[in-house]
N, C-alpha and C positions, 0 to 999 in steps of 0.2 A: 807439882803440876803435871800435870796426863798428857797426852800430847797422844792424838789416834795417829797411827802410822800410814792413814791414807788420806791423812791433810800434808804429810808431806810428800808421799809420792802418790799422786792420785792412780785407781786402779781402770787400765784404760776401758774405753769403752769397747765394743765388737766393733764399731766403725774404724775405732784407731787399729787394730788388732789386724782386719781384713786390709787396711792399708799399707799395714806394716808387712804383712803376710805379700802382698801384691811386688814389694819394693825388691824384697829377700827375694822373690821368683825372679824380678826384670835383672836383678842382676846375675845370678844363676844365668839366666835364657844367653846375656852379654855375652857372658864366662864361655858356656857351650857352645856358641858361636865363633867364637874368638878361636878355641880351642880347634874346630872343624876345620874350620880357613887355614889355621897353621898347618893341622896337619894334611889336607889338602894340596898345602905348600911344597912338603916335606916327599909326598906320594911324589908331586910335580919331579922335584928335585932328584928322587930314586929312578923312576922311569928315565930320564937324564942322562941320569948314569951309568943307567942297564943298558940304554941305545947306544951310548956312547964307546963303554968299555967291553960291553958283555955282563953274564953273571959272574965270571972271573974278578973282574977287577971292580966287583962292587962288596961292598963290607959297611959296617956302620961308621968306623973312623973315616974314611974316605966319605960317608954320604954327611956326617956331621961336619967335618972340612969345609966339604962344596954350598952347604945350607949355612953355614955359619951358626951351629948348635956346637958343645959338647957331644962326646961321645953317650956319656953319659946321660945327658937332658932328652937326647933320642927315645931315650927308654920311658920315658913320660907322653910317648905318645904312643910307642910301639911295642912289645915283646920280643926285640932283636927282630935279626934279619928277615927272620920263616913268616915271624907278623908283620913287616912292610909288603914282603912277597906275595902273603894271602890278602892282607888288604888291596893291593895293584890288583890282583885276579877279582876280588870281590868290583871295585871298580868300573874294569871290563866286564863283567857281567849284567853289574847295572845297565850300563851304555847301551849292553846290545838289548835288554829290555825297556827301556826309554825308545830304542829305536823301532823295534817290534809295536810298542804300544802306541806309537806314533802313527802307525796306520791303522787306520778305524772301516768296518761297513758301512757304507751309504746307503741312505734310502731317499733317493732324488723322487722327486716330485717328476709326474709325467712330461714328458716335454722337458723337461732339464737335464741337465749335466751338474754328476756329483761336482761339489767344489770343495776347499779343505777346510778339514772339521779342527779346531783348535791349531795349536803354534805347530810348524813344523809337521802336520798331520796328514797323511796322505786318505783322501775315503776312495775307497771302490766298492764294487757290485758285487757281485755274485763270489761265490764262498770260495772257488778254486781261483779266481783270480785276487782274493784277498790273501791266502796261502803263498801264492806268487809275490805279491806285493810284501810280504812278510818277509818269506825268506830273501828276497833279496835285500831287503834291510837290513837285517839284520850279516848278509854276505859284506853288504859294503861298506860297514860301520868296519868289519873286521879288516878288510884287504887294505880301508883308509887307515890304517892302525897295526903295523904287522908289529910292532912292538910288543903289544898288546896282544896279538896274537900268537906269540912267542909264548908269552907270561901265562895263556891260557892252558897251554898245552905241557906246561913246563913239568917235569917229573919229579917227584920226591926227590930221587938221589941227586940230582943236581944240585942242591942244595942242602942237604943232609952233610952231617962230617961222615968221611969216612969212615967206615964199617957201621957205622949208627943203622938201626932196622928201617926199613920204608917204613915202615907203619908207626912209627916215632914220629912223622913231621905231619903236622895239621893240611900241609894240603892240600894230602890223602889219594894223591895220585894224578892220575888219566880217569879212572874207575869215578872218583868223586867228582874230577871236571864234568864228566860228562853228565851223569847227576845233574848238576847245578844245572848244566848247561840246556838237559831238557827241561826243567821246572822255568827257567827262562821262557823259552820258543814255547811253552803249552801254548799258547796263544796260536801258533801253527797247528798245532794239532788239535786244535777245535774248528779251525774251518774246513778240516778235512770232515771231520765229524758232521759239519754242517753239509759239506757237500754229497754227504750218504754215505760215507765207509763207516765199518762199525770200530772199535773200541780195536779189536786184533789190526785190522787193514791198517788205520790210521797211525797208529802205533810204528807199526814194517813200515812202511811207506815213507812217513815220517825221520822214521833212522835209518832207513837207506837216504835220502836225497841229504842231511845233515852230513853222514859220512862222506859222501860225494863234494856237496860245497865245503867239508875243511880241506877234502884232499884237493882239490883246485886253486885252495888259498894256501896251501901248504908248495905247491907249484909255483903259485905266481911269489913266494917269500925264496922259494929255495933259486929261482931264477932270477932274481934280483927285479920284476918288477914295481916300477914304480906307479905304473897308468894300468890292472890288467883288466883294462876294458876289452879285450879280447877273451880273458878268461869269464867275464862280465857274460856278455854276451851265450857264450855257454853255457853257462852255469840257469839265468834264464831257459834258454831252449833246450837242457834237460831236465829242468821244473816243469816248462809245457808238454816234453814230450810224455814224461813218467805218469803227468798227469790224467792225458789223454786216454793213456795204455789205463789207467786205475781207475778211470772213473767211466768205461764205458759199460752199456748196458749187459748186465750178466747173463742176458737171454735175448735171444735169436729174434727177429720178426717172426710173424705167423707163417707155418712153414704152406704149400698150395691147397692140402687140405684141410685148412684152416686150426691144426693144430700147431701146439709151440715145437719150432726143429731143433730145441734141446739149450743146454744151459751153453752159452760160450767158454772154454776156460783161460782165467787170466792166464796172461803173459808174463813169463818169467823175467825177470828186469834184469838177473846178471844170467841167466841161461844162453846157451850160442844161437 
């Protein structure tokens, strides 16, 4: 007696197949999820223990203690310590471009006032005061967060074993922060762009006032503030003031014989 082998296990159809296929993904998707949220967790927990102790007294035995992990099981989420450290900086990076992209241009309807565009979204007008509106965004996410802003700034050798090469740890310096950090704010340097500066202006201008707002959060971290609404404040009205000086018209009114009385030249921003 014959017996075809797909009377006893029938061969499925593409509907069962596409189902089965759907089933295999939603638990994957669970997995991946599951897996984010811990590590998530895990970040929570390190940042914890950097504010708490410093980078001194943080290590993986100590951070799987506090999380209630093995030392060991760490490593199922991380690549030791340099890849928690890089993921924290990856992190704060994110944040401060969530924050940045959180303020949008408005285009109000006459007779209105912008109101806000999406969750947590700030709209304004005109291209120099979206620049404003940015950078300080992205200033206060950092000053609400000097932990964070530690971690940005943080050095290879900090972190490196002794004698180990800088160029040995992934998180590749001040040189690569900064990198990241302007591929972050581009979003700032396109309203400059909008506002008229070309590709060079927007650029300088750009990374002078970034230089400026770390070094005033670097002030309000090294002086222990906790509120620096005063630093606040400034750091705004040398956004208006730089802005002023950069985006005024590069040529003269018409001079009395109706000719141009020549080009203006910018103002030097750190000159005396």
């Amino acid at each position: 007696m014959k017996v075809k082998f797909d009377e006893l296990m029938p061969v499925p159809s593409p509907q069962d197949l596409a189902e089965a296929r759907e089933r295999v993904q939603e638990r994957q998707d669970r997995q991946a999820r599951a897996n984010s949220a811990r590590r998530e967790q895990l970040l929570d927990t390190a940042q914890a223990l950097i504010d708490a102790q410093g980078l001194d007294g943080f290590n993986m035995r100590v951070m799987a203690r506090r999380a209630g992990y093995t030392a060991g099981a760490l490593y199922a989420y991380f690549d030791g310590k340099e890849g928690i450290l890089l993921a924290l900086q990856r992190r704060v990076l994110d944040r401060l471009a969530d924050a940045v992209q959180g303020v949008r241009p408005s285009r109000p309807s006459r007779g209105t006032r912008p109101g806000p565009v999406g969750r947590q979204a700030v709209a304004v007008g005109l291209p120099q005061q979206l620049y404003i509106a940015q950078s300080l965004a992205w200033w206060r996410r950092l000053a609400q967060d000097p932990g964070g802003f530690q971690l940005l700034l943080l050095r290879p050798s900090s972190v490196v074993a002794a004698g180990a090469l800088a160029t040995q740890s992934p998180l590749g310096g001040p040189a690569a922060m900064l990198g990241d950090l302007e591929a972050v704010l581009q979003p700032c340097r396109d309203s400059l762009l909008a506002s008229g500066l070309d590709e060079t202006e927007a650029y300088l201008l750009h990374r002078e006032l970034v230089a400026c707002g770390l070094g005033l959060l670097t002030l309000a971290t090294a002086s222990g503030h906790s509120e620096p609404g005063g630093l606040e404040a400034q750091w705004r009205s040398t956004l208006e003031r730089w802005l002023a000086v950069s985006l005024r018209p590069t040529q003269s009114p018409q001079a009395g014989d109706g000719t141009l009385a020549g080009p203006i030249d910018q103002a030097d921003l750190f000159g005396e």
